[in-house]
N, C-alpha and C positions, 0 to 999 in steps of 0.2 A: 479434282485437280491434285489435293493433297495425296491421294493416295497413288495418283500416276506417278509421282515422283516419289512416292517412299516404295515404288516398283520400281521404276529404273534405278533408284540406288540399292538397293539388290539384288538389282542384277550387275549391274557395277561392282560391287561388292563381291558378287561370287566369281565375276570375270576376274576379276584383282587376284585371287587365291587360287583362281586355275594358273592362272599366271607364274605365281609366285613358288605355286607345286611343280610346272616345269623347268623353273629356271631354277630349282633346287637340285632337279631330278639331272639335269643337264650339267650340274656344280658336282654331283655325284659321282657321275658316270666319268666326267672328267677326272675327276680324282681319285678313281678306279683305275686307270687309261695307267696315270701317271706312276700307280703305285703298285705296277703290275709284277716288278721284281719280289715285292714281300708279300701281295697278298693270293698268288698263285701259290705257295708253298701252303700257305693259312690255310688256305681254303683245301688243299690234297690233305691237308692233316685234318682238318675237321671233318671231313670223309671217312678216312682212314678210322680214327676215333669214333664215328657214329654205326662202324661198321665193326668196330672191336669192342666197343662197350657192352652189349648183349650178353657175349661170351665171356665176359671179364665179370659181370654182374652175375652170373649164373651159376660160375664157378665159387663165387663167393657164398650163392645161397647152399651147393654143396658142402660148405664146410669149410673150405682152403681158404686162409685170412686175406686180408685183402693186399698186402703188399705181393705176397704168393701168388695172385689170383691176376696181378698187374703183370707181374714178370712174366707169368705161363703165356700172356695173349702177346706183350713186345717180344717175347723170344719167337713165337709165330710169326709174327708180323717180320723181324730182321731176317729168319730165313726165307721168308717169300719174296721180300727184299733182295737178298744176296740172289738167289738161284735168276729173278729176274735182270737183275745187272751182269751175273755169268752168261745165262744163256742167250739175253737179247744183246748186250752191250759187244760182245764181238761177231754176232752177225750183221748189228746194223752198221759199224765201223767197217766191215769186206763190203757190203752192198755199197757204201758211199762210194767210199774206193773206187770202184769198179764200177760206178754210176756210169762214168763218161764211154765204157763197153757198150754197155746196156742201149746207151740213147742212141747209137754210133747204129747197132745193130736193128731198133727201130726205124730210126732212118731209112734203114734198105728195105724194109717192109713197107714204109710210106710213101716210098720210089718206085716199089712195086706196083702198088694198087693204082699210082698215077698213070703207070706204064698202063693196066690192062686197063679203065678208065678210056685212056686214049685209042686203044685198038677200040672201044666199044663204039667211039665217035666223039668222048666228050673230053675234048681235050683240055687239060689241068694243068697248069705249070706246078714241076714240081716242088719249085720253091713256095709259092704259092696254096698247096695244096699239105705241106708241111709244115709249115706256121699255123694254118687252120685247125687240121685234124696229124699235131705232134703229140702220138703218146708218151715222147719222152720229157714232156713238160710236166704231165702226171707223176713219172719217179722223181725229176727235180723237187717239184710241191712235197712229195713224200720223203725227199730226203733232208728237205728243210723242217719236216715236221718233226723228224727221227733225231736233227739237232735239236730244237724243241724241247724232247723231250731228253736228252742230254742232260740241257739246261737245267732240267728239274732234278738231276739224278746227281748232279753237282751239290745239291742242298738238300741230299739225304739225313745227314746231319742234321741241320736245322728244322726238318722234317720229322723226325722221328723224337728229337727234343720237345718239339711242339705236340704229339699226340702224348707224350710220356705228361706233362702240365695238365693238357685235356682230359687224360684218364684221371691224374691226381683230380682235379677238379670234378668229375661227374660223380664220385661217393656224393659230394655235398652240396651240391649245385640244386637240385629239384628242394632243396628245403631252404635253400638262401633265396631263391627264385619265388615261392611260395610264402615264405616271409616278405619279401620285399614287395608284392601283387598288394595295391589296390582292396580289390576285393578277389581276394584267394577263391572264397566258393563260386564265384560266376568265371574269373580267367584259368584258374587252375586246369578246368576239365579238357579247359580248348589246350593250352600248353603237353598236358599228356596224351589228346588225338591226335595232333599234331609230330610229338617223338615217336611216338608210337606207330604211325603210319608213313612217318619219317625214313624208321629203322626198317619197318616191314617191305619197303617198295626197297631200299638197298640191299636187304638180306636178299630177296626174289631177284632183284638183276644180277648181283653178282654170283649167284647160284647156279641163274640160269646162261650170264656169259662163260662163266666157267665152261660147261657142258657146251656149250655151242663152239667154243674153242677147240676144247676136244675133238668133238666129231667133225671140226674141221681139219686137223692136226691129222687125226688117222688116215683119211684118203690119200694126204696131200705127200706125206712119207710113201706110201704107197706106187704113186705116180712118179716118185723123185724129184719133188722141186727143191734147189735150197732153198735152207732160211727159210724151215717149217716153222721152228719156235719162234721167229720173227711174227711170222703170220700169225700164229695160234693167239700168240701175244696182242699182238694188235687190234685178232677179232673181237678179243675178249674186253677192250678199251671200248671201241668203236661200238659193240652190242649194244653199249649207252644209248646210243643214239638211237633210235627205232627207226626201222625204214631207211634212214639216210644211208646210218653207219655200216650197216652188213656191204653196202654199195659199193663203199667208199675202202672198205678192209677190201674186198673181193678182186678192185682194178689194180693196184700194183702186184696182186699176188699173179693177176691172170696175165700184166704185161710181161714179167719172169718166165714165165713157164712159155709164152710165147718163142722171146729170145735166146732160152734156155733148153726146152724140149722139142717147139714148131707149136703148128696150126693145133694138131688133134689133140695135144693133152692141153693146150690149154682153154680150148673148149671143154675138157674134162673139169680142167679145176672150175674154171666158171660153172658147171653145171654142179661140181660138190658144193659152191659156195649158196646156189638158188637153190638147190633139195635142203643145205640143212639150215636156211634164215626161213623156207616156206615152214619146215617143219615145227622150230623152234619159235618162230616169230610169230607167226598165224595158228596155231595149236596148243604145244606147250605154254607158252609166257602168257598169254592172256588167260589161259586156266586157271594158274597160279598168281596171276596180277589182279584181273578184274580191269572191267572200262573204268572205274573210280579213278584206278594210280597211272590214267594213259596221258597222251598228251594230242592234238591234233597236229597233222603233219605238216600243216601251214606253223606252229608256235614251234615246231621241233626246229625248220627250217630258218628260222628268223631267230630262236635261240640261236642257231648254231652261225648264224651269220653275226648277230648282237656279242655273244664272248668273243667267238675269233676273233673281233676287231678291237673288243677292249683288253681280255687277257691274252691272244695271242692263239697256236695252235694247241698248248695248255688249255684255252680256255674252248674251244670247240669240243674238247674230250669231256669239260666241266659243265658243257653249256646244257645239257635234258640235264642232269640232278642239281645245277642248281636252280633250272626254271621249274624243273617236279619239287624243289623245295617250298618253292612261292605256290607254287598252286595247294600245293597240300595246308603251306599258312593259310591260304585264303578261305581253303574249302573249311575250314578246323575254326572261322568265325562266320556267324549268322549273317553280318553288315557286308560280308564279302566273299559268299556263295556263289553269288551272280558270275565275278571274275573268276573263280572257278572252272565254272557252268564251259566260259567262252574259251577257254585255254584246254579245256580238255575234248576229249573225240566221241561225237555222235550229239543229239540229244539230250538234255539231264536227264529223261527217263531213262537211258540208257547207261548213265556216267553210274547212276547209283549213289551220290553225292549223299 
């Protein structure tokens, strides 16, 4: 009897701290929601920084002291800055613009399809059938994204002060971090699989969206769409995302080239957008990635659902690197390999964990 009851109170007991783990996790996410003006810049900068420190530390081991060695990587970084605010900030300002053209002119293509519909037999009200299937709800969505990102390009500034602190802080951070551990020899190891594979899966995506940017970029000058460096731009965000993203880059480019060229080129673009995400997405990136640093396409899809709603469209572009952040935490401790295991694609014999 005594023992039946010092079971049910542990399980009471452990139901109590599941309890108390959601309603903390829920006080969290809450106050992520609310604090979403300061910690979307936070977290672009702690990116930004994880993906400059490499080359900032590298340059140091060359010889160039370390103030020299800071400047050389934010003088990079402000002019990838600049040419990005030149080249996208006045295409995405004419595309707003000229939004209410755009939708005006889909419209008559969704009038159209209604019309042959009805010659076929199945007759569609076309108001009806416009609300349904409106692709100009998709460049709406896209040109609310475009302010979005606006938003962020407002707080370049405070953005770029924040990675300049971040850099200052990484000289000395792995040895105040190591100092303050506990036990340094058992946490240390996990803390540098962790940066390490951290930096590795960002170096590899944004190498590898770069180049997919590109060989989107050439065709599509080619065909004459505007608002190439829009697109290029975009694909090279959107790349983040695996699977969704190429999807989601590919439809505003192909509703453009619709309104803008007709039917055939923009089957064309759509078909440069599927040869070069087959290419790069199913080929190149998992060469250079591995199933270790993937994600499965149900955790992409619910990342990418879960930030949009707490950071915004910010946070859908944030939403795979900062869930491949947590997973690579997870996989980098023994106690929580398992959650690992589930957030990533295929198998663990296949993950390579």
């Amino acid at each position: 009897m005594e023992g039946e009851t010092l079971s049910g109170q542990a399980t009471v007991g452990e139901t109590g701290r599941v309890l108390v783990t959601l309603a903390a996790l829920v006080i969290v996410v809450a106050g992520m929601r609310a604090a979403e003006a300061i910690l979307t810049p936070f977290l672009i900068s702690v990116f930004i920084a994880v993906i400059a420190a490499p080359p900032m530390f590298h340059l140091r081991r060359r010889g160039l002291p370390s103030s020299v060695a800071m400047s050389v990587v934010l003088a990079g970084i402000l002019v990838i800055g600049f040419l990005l605010i030149t080249l996208v900030g006045k295409s995405a300002n004419d595309l707003i613009s000229r939004l209410p053209e755009y939708q005006a002119r889909l419209r008559e293509y969704t009038d159209g399809v209604a019309a042959v519909l009805g010659r076929w037999g199945m007759e569609v009200s076309s108001d009806t059938f416009g609300q349904l299937m409106d692709p100009g709800k998709v460049l709406g969505l896209f040109a609310k994204t475009l302010s979005g990102l606006g938003g962020v390009l407002t707080n370049a500034v405070l953005i770029i002060f924040t990675v300049v602190f971040l850099l200052l802080e990484a000289w000395d951070f792995p040895e105040k971090l190591r100092s303050a551990l506990k036990d340094p020899e058992h946490n240390w190891p996990r803390f540098q699989a962790f940066s390490r594979d951290l930096q590795r899966y960002l170096a590899i995506k944004a190498m590898v969206s770069l180049v997919t940017a590109a060989l989107v970029a050439v065709p599509l000058i080619w065909i004459g769409l505007d608002y190439v460096a829009l697109w290029a731009v975009l694909m090279f965000f959107l790349n983040f995302i695996p699977n969704i993203g190429p999807i989601i880059a590919a439809v505003p480019a192909t509703l453009l080239a619709l309104v803008q060229l007709g039917p055939i080129p923009a089957v064309a673009v759509a078909g440069v957008y599927l040869a070069v995400n087959t290419l790069m997405g199913n080929i190149v990136e998992p060469r250079f990635m591995g199933r270790s640093l993937g994600l499965s396409t149900l955790v992409v899809f619910l990342s990418l659902v879960f930030w949009g709603w707490v950071l915004g469209p910010i946070g859908m572009l944030l939403s795979v690197p900062l869930t491949m952040a947590a997973k690579i935490g997870l996989a980098s401790n023994e106690d929580t390999r398992g959650l690992a295991v589930l957030l990533g694609p295929g198998t663990p014999d296949k993950q390579e964990l």
